[in-house]
N, C-alpha and C positions, 0 to 999 in steps of 0.2 A: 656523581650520583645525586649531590643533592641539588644542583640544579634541572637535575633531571624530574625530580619527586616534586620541584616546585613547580616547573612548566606546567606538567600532569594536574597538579591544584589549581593551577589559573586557567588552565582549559576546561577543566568541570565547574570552577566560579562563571566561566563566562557562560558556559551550557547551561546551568542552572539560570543565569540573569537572561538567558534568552527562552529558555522554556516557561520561567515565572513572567514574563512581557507577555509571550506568546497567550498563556492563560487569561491574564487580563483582560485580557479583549474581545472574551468568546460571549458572555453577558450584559445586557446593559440593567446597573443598578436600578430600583424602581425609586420614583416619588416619593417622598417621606415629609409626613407632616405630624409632628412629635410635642411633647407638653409633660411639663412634672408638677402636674396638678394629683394630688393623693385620693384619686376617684377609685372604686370600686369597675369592677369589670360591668358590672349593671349603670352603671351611671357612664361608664365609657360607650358600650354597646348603644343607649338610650343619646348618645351625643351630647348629653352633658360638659362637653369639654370646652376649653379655650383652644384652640390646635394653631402650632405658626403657623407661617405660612409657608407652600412649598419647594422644601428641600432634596435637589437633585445629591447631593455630595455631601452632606450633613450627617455621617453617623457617628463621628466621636463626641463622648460631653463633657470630657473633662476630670479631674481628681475627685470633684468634692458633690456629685449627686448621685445618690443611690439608687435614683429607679429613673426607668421613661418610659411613656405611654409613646408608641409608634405607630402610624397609620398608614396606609398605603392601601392601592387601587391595585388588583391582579386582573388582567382582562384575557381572555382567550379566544382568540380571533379564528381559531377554525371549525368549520362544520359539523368536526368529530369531540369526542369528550377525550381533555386533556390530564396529563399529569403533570404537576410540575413541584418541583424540590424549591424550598426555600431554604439556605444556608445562610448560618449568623457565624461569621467567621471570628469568634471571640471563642476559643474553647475553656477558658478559667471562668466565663461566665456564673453568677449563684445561679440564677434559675430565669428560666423564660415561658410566660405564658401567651401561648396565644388563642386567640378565637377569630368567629366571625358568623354570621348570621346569613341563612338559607329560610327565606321565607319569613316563620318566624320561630323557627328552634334556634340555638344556641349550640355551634359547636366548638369544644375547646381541648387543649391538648397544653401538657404541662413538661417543662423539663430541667431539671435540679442539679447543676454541677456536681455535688455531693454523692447522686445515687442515680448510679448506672443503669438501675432496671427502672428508671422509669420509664425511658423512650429507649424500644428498639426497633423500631421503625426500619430506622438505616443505621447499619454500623461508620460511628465516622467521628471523625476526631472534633469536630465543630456541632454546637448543638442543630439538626437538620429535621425539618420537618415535611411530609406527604400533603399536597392539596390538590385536588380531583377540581375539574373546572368542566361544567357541561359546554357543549357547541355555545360559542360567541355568548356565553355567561362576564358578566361585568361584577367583581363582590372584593367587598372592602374588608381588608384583615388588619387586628388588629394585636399588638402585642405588649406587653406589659415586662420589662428586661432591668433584672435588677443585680447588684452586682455589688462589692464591697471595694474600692479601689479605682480604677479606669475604668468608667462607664463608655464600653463599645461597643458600636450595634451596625457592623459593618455588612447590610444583607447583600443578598446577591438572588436570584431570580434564575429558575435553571431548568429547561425540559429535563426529562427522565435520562434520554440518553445522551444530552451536552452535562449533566452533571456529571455521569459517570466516565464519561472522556478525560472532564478537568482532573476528578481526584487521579486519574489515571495519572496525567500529567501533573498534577502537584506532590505524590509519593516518588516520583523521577527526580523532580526539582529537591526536593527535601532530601532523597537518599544521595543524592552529590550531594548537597549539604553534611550531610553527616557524614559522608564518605571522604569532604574534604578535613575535616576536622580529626576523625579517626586515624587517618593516612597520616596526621601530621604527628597526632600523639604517639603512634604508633614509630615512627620512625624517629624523634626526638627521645622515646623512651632506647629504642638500640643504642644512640648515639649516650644518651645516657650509660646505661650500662658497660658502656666503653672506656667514657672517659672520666666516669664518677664527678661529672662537673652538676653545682648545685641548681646552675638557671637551668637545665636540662629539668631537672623534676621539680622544682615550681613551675615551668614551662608545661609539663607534662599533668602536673597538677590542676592548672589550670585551665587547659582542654578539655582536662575530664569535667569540670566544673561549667563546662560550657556547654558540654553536650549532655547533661542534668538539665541545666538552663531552658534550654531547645524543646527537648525532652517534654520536659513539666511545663514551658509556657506553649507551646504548640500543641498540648492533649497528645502526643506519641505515648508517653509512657502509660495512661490511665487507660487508651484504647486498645494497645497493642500487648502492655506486661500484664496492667491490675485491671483488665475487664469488670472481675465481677467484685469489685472491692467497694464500698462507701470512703472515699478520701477525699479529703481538703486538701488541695497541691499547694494550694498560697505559702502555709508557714515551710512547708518545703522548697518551696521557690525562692520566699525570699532569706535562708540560710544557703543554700545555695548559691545564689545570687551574689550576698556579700562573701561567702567564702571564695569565690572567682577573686572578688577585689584585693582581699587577705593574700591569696597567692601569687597573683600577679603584682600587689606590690613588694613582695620578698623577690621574685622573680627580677625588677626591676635593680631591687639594688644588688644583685649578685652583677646581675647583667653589664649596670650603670658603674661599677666599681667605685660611687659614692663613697664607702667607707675610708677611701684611703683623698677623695677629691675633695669631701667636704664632710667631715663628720658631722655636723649637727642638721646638714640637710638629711643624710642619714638614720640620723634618732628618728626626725618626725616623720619621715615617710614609713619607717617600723614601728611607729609609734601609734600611726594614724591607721597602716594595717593590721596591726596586732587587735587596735581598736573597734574596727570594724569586723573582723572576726568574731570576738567576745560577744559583741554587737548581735552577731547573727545566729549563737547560740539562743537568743531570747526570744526569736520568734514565733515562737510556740504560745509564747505570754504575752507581746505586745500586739494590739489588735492590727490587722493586718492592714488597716486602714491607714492606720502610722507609720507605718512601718516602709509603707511606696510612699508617703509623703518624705518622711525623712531620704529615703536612698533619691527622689528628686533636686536632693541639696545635698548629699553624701557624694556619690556619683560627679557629676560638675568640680565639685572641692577635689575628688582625689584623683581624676583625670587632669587638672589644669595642673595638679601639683607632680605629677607623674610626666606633663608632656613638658612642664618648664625643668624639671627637674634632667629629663633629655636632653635640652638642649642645652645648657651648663654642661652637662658630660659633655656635649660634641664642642663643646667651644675650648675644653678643657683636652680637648687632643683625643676621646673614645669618638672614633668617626663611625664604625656601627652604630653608636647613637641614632644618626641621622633616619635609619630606618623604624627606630623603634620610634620617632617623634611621628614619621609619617603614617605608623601603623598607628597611633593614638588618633592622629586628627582624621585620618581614615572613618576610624570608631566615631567619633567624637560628633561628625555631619553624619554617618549615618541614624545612630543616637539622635540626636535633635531633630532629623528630619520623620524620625519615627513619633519622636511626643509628641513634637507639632500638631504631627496630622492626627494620634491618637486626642490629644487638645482639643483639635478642630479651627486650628489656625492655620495651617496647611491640607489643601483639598484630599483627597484618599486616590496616593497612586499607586502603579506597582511598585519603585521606591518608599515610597510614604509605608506599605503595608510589608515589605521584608528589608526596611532598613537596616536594623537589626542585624540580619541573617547576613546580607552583601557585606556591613561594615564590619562585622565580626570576621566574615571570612577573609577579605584583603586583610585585616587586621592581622590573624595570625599565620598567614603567608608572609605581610613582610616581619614579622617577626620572628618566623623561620630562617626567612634571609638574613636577618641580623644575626642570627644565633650561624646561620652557616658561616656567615664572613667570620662569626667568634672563635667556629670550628677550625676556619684555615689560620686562621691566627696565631691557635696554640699550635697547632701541628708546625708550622714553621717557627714557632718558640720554639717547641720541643724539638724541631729539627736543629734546629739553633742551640739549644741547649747540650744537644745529641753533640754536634760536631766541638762544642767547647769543650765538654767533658770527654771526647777522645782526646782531642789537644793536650788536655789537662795530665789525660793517662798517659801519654805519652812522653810529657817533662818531667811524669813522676815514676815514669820507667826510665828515664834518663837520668835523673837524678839517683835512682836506688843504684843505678848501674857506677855512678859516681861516689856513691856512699861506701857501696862493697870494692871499691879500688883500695879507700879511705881507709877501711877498716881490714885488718888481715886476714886472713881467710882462715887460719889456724899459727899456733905459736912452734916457732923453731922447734926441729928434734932436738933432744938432749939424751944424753947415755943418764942424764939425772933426774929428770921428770919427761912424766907423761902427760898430756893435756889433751881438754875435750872443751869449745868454744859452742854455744847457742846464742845466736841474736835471735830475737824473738820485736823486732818492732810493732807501735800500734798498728801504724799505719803500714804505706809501703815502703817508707823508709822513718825513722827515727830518729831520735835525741839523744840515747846512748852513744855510750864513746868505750873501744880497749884498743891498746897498742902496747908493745913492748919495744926494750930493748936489748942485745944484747954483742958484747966484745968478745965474748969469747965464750968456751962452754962450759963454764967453769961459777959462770954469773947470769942472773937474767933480770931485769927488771918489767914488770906487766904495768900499768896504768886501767883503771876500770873510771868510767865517771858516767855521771846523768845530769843531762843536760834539762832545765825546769820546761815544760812544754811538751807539746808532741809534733809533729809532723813535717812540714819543711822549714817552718822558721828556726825549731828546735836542731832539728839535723845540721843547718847552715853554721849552728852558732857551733854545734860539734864542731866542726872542720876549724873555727878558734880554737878550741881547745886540744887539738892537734897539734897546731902550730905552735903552742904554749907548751906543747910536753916536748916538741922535736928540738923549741931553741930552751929547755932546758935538760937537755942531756951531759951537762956540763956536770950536774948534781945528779948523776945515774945513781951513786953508792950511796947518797945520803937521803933518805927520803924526804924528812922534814924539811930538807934546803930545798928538795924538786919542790913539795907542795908548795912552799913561800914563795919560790921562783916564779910556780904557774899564775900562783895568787892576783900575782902583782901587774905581768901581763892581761890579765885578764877582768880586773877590774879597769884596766884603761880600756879595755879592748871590747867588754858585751857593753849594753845600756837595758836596765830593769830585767835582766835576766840571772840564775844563779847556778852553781853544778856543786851536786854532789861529787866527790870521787876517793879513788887512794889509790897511791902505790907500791909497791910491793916488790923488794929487791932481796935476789937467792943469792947468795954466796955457795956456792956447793962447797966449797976447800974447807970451809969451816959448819957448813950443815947449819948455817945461820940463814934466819931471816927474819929483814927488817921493815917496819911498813909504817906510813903514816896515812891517816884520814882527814876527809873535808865533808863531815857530815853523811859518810858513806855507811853501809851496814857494816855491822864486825866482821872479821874473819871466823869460819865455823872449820873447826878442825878433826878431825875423826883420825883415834889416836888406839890403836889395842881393844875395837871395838866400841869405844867409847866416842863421845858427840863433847868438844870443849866447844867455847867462842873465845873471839879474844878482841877486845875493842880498843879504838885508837881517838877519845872526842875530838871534834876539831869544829873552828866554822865553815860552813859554805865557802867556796871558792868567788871570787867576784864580788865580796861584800865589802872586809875591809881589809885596803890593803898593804895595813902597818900588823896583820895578825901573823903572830908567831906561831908556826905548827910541830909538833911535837911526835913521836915516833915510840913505837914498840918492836921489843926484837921478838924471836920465838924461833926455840932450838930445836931443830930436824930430826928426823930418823926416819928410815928405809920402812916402807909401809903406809907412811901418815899420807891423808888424804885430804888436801886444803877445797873449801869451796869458798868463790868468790864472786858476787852477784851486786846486782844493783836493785832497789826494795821493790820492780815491779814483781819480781820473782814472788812477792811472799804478801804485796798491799791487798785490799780488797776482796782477801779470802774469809777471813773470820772476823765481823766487826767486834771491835774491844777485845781483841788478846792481840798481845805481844808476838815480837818475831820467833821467841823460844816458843812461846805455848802453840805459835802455827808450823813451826819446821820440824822441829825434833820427833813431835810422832811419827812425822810421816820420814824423816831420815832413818828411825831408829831399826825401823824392819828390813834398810836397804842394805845395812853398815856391809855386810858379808859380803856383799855381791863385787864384780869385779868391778871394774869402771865402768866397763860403756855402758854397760846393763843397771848399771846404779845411776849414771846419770839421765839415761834416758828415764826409767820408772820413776825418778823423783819426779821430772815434769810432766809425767803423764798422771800422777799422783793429784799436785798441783793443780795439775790442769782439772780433773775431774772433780772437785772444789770449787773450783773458779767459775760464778756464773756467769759473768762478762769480764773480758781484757780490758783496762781500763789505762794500763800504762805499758813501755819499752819494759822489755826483759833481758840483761845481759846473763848468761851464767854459764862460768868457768870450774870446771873441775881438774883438778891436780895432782896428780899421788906422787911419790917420792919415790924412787925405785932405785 
């Protein structure tokens, strides 16, 4: 598709460059013999003048003169009385006077960029003027073109019905023109909205800034929107004008990925756009005479530093680069061949007169191109991405499916307790650790632990800590010798990692149980309705391991109901309270219920508290029966 939408644009570029050719050639400009001598129309009319001498190709004069006296011979070589259009293809022009003398009246005609009603003669985007020529009449016209900026006085000479052919043919030329630009915006703004990428809408930004541009310097919009309006386009042009530069150099550096290739090339190309932005807010107050002076050295400065700054990206390994330098120096001769000839240092061709227009338009086709290669780029990132991250899910469905081997599914029956097991990991698999042991039915030992971390490096380091509880089942009955056992193992065994844990051995024969901790939550016991805890301190597992661990017992009875968890159960729900001040409320309304229904509503309780899971959740419920 999108080398579809660019064909389509190069096929209306090339139709516009052969319908603008084709125009060219339908008139031949007349003779011009011009002078900026500050005479009076009376003192011009009277030949008072110095006049050069004459110029076939001479209508541009440059930055720095405000007015020209122009002269020229209209002749009318046939029998009958003619009409013929004079067009001054400058539509920002201030104002044009012209005259010329019939015997000995004086007739003169006045026309004011500023105010639309003065001449409406002919509707038409360029100031255009009616002059009536009798059979084989020979009369010298003279005009007076004054202008603040680029003084151009580009005429053109045109029967009645060869004029109205051209505009025929130049709103053809101009509406591909605009039609390529639109086409472009318009489909870079989809692709925009798709992939939320940022050169997309600087990109997009800056077309629409182009066709303002167009707009306001080719008289479309004063002729076709604001008819009957008094307006000065200039301070609107040239904020417009620098705001294109503003966004195409943000567009650049999205584009150029400068941030991460060269930070401080980076600064100053956001430095020098941001600056010219700000810039362009003032044109309302700097005279607008400055204002094209300045963008004649702004312009040059931030195009050489935008097209060198391309090629460092393409040398730099972004090979889309290479298109956006070509769309610069595209721009960059069309540009130059346009002031030349607006200068009057290059003769007035049909290049020379929509330089502009052709270097803009290749300009932002191949810069659609670049942005297309951008677009297949990320797409096969993202396809890339796409296939890593199934990879990814599928070792980490492989893994969990290794995890739940690891861990047991639920704890032996016993005619002496009852049990109810929730893993709750963050991820798809976890850092928590339970296992038990047991000889016979008479005894059991559980193991709880939390391993510091979350998701596969943590869960691996579980499967040590496994192996730490399985070669100490030697110390089944004693807990404080299992914790020291594991200790020890496992300080040789992790590197800068630590576990919480404790274990917990049932004598049923004696209704005794005994447990030690590594820095684990207490035991909460619910005893006749009532909510105890009962705590074991100890240090983390893995830290030091000459540390002695120590052991609490706590006598049974038919009924009691132990829970035993690991702190993701209870972190990150109430900041600054305690584990009593967050559990016991919510335990204390459950006490009555039976098991599964108590421990399911505690972590749905829990749960509706918890604005985000932030850690593994083991959690073990127990009754005595």
């Amino acid at each position: 598709m999108i080398q579809g939408v660019l064909k389509f644009n190069l096929w209306l570029l090339f139709t516009f460059t052969f319908i603008t050719s084709c125009t060219s050639k339908l008139p031949e400009r007349p003779i011009i013999q011009y002078s900026f001598q500050n005479l009076t129309l009376e003192q011009v009319l009277s030949e008072e003048v110095s006049w050069s001498k004459p110029e076939e190709m001479k209508y541009n004069f440059g930055y720095w003169k405000r007015f020209v006296w122009v002269k020229f011979e209209l002749v009318n070589p046939a029998e009958t009385p003619s009409q013929y259009i004079l067009d001054i293809e400058s539509p920002w022009v201030d104002e044009v006077v012209i005259a010329w003398k019939i015997h000995d009246t004086v007739e003169s005609k006045v026309y004011k960029g500023t105010d639309s009603h003065e001449l409406k003669e002919i509707p038409h985007r360029n100031p255009v003027f009616s002059i009536e020529l009798s059979p084989n009449e020979k009369r010298s016209i003279y005009l007076k073109i004054s202008n603040v900026g680029i003084l151009s006085a580009p005429l053109r000479i045109w029967t009645r019905n060869t004029f109205f052919d051209r505009v025929e043919r130049d709103y053809i030329a101009n509406g591909i023109y605009f039609g390529i630009i639109i086409a472009l915006l318009l489909y870079n703004l989809l692709i925009f909205v798709s992939v939320k990428e940022k050169a997309y809408l600087f990109y997009c930004l800056y077309l629409t800034t182009l066709l303002i541009n167009y707009g306001l310097l080719g008289g479309f919009f004063k002729q076709l929107l604001m008819p009957e309006t008094y307006l000065n386009v200039k301070p609107y042009l040239n904020t417009s004008v620098n705001a294109s530069l503003l966004f195409v150099g943000l567009f650049s550096l999205t584009f150029l990925n400068l941030k991460s290739l060269n930070p401080k090339l980076d600064r100053l190309i956001l430095g020098s756009a941001v600056t010219i932005g700000v810039y362009s807010c003032f044109s309302f107050l700097i005279p607008y005479h400055w204002m094209e002076i300045s963008f004649i050295y702004t312009f040059p400065y931030f195009l050489l530093l935008l097209v060198s700054s391309g090629i460092y990206s393409y040398l730099k390994g972004v090979k889309s680069s290479l298109f956006f330098v070509s769309a610069w120096v595209t721009l960059f001769v069309g540009v130059i061949v346009d002031s030349l000839t607006k200068a009057s240092i290059l003769p007035t061709t049909t290049f020379g007169r929509y330089g502009v227009q052709i270097g803009t338009a290749f300009e932002v086709i191949l810069f659609s191109l670049a942005l297309g290669r951008r677009l297949r780029f990320l797409l096969e990132e993202n396809l890339s991405t796409q296939n890593q991250l199934s990879a990814i899910r599928k070792d980490f469905e492989i893994a969990r499916r290794i995890q739940m081997r690891i861990l047991p599914g639920e704890l032996p029956k016993s005619e002496h307790v009852s049990s109810i097991i929730s893993y709750l990991p963050l991820y798809d698999i976890g850092g928590d650790f339970y296992d038990y042991f047991d000889s016979n039915e008479n005894e059991l030992g559980i193991v709880i632990a939390d391993v510091t971390g979350h998701g596969v490096s943590a869960a691996l380091d579980s499967s040590t800590v496994k192996i730490a509880f399985r070669n100490a089942k030697s110390f089944m009955h004693s807990p404080k010798e299992l914790m020291t056992e594991m200790n020890r193992f496992l300080c040789t065994s992790l590197h800068a990692r630590f576990v919480s844990a404790a274990y917990f051995y049932f004598d049923f024969d004696q209704m005794k149980l005994s447990f030690s901790s590594a820095g684990n939550p207490p035991l909460i016991l619910i005893r006749d309705l009532e909510i105890q805890s009962v705590e074991c301190p100890g240090l983390l597992l893995a830290v030091n391991p000459a540390f002695i661990y120590d052991q609490k017992e706590v006598l049974l009875k038919k009924g009691d109901r132990l829970l035993i968890f690991t702190d993701g159960l209870y972190e990150n729900l109430k900041p600054n309270e305690d584990l009593y001040s967050i559990l016991y409320p919510e335990i204390l309304p459950l006490v009555g219920f039976a098991q599964n229904e108590f421990h399911q509503k505690l972590l749905g309780r829990l749960a509706a508290i918890r604005t985000v899971l932030k850690d593994d959740i083991t959690f073990i419920s127990l009754d005595i029966v």
